[in-house]
N, C-alpha and C positions, 0 to 999 in steps of 0.2 A: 133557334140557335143558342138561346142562354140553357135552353133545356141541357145539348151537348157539351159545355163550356163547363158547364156546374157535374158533371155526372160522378168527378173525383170526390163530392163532397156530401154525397148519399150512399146509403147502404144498397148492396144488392141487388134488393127486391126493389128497389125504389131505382135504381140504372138498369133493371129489365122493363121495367112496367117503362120507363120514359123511350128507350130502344124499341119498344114497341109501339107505342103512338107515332112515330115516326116511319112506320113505314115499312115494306117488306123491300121495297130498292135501297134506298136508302143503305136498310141493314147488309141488304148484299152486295151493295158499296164497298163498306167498311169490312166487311169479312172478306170481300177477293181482296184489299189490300194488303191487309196482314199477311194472307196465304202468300201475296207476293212479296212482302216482306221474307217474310220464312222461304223462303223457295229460291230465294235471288241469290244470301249472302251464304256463302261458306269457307269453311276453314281447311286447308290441309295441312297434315303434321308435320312435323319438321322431317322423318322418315321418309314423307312419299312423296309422290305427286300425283297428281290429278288428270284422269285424262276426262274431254270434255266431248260430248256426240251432241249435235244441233238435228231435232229430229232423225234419231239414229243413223248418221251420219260422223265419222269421226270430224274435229272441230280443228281441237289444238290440244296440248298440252299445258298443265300450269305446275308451278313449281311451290314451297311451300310459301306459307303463307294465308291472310286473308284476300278473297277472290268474292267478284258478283260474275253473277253469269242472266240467262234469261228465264223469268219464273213458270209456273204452271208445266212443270216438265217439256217446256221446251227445247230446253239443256240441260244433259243429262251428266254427273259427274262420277266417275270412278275412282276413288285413291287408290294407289298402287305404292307399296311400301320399298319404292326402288336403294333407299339406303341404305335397307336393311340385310344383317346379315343373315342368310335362310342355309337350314343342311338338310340331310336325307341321309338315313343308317340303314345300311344293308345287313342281312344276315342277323343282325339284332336290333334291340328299340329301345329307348329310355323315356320311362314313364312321363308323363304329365309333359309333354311339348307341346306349345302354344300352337308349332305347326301340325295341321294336319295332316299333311305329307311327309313327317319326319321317318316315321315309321308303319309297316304294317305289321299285317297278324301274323303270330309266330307259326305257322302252317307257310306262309308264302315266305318269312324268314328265312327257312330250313330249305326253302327250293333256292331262293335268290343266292346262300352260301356253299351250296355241294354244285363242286366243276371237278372239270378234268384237264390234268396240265398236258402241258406238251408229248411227254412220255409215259400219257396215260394212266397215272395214277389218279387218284381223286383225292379232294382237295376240300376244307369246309375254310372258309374265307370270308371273313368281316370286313366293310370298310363303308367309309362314311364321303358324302360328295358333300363341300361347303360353295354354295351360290348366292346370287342377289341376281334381282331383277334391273336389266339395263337396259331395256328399252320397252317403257309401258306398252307402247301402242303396239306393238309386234305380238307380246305377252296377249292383251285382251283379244286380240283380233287373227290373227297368224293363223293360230293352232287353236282347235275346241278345247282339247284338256292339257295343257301345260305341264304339269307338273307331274300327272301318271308317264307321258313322254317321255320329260328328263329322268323320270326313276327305269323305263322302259331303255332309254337310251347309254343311262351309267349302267348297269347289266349287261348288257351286249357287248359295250368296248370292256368290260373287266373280266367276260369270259373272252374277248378273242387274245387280250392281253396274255393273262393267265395259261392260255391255249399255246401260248408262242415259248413258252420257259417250262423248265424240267419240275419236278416237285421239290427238288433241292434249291433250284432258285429260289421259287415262290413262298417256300419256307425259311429259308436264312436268306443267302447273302444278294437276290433280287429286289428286295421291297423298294428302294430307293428307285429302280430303274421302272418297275410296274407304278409306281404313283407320276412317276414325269410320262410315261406313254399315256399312260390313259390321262391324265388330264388333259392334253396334247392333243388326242382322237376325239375327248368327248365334247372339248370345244367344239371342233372343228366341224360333229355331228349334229350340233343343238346349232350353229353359225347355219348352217346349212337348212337347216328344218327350222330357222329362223323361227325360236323359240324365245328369244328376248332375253336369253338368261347368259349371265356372266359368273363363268364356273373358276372359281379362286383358288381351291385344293383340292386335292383327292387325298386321302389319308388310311392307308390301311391299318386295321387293327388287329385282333386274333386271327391268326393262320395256323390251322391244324388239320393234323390225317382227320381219316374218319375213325369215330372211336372205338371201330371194333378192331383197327388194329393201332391206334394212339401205343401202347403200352411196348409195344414190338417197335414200333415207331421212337420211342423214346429211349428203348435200349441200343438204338441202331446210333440212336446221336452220342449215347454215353460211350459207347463203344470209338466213336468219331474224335470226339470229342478226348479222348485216351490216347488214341494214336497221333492224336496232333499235340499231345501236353509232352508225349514220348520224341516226336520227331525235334520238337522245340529244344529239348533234355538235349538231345544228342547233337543237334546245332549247336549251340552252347560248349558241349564238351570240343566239338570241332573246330570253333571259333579259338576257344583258349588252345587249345595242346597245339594246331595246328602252327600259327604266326610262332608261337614259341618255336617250335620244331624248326620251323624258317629261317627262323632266329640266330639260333644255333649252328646250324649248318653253314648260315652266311659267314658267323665268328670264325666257324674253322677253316673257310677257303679263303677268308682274309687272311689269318695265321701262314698259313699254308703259300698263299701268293709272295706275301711278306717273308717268309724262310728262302721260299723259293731266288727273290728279289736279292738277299741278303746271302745266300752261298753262291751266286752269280755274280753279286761284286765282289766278293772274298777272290772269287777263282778269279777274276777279270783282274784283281789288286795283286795277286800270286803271278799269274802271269806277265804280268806287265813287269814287275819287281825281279823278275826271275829274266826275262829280255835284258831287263839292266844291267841284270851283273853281268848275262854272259858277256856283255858290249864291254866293262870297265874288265872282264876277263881276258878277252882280245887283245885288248888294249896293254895290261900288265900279269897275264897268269902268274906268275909267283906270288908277287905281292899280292893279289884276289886271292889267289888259295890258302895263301896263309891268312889273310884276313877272314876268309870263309872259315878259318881250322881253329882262329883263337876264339873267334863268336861263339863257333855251336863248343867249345870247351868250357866257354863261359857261363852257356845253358847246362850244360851237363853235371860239371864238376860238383857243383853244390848239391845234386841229386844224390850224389855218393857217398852212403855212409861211413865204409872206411876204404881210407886211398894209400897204395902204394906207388913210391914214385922210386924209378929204375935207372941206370942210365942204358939208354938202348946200344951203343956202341959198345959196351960188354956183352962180351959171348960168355961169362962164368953165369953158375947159379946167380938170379935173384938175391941182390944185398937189401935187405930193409932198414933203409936210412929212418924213417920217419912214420908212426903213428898216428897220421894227422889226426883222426875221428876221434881215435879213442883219448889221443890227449886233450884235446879241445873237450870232451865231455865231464875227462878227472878232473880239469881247470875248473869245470865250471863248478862240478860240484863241492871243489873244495871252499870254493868260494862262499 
């Protein structure tokens, strides 16, 4: 026993040679415990968790942290990077991804991106699925290959997607509504085929004709793109002349109501004034006629530049008593 006790305080060859006097059980004592030392304690990352099989049997699950389990592969442990965020690129690939499922070879690239949309045109189509794993035990055990599935499975809803819209969608003004459907269906696909995977975006990237007519393709949009800079023009010019022109016309039917309004009470004010007199005519005819005769002489007289005044009860020639205009104008000038 002091043999063992002491062995920290010898070299080497001197803690083999005493390991060995001791015995060949002994030795294989102490070496299954270590192994069961090593084989008991593990650690999961902070990313995963661990699933656990008791004689290939699933067990439990553990979460992260330090974990003992039972040694000599009795209990088997799988980490599973369920908080991690994992993607998959269609149609293209970005070098050096820690995943091996992020991308393939550019021959299956060039298949995964050329579809054909709704009205038959074809279509070369990039787009990227981002997931994580949410439920380990579904993931190890479910499905044999997981991951060629989900790349299997985002293909299929992005062609029937793609399939349901024109090539004008899918190239401008759909992307928004192709990334909520197929996210939507490829859930729903992987939930089903209880794949364990929790699908967070879909995100498409380049969408383009194929390139032997890209060029034709691109003058068709500058062409588009012209008629709508032109219809915009002429909005604009219609916007302004228009409410002005409105404008305008309103000013003159107000004018127009307002004259209208305004020689109707004239005529209502004439009439009414013209009832009165004939009523005070009724009443006193001479005296009204002669008050009718001196008023409008009133209005007259002064219009008349030169005035002769007659006595009418003479039947001789016209006597011209008086000058009035011309004198009134020597007066003044003498002045």
């Amino acid at each position: 026993m002091k043999d063992v006790i002491d062995l920290d305080k010898s070299n080497p060859i001197a803690i083999l040679r005493r390991i060995a006097r001791l015995g060949f059980l002994p030795v294989a004592i102490i070496f299954l415990g270590l192994i069961a030392i090593f084989t008991s304690i593990y650690q999961v990352p902070a990313d995963s968790n661990a699933v656990i099989l008791r004689f290939g049997k699933y067990t439990k699950t553990v979460d992260r942290g330090l974990h003992f389990k039972l040694p000599f592969g009795i209990d088997q442990k799988y980490i599973i990077p369920v908080r991690r965020q994992l993607k998959m690129e269609f149609g293209f690939g970005t070098q050096g991804a820690s995943n091996k499922f992020q991308w393939v070879s550019r021959n299956v690239q060039a298949e995964e991106m050329s579809m054909i949309t709704g009205d038959r045109n074809a279509a070369l189509v990039e787009w990227v699925v981002q997931y994580r794993i949410d439920d380990a035990q579904k993931y190890l055990f479910q499905v044999r290959n997981p991951e060629p599935t989900l790349r299997d499975a985002s293909e299929s809803v992005m062609r029937e997607v793609v399939g349901d819209r024109t090539v004008d969608e899918v190239i401008t003004i759909g992307r928004q509504g192709i990334e909520t459907e197929a996210l939507t269906k490829l859930q729903e696909l992987v939930d089903d085929y209880g794949l364990g995977f929790g699908i967070t975006q879909v995100q498409l990237k380049n969408i383009n004709p194929p390139r032997a007519v890209q060029a034709s393709f691109n003058e068709v949009n500058q062409a588009q793109q012209e008629r709508d800079r032109m219809v915009n023009i002429a909005r604009g010019e219609y916007n302004k002349k228009v409410p002005r022109s409105k404008g305008e016309a309103d000013q003159k039917i107000a004018q127009a109501e307002g004259q209208a309004t305004q020689r109707i009470n004239e005529a209502t004010g004439d009439a009414e004034r013209f009832l009165a007199l004939y009523q005070e005519y009724q009443k006193a005819p001479a005296i009204t006629r002669e008050r009718l005769y001196l008023e409008r002489m009133k209005e007259v007289l002064p219009k008349i530049r030169n005035k002769i005044i007659i006595d009418g009860e003479t039947t001789n020639s016209p006597l011209p008593l008086l000058h009035l205009g011309e004198g009134s104008t020597q007066l003044k000038g003498n002045r």
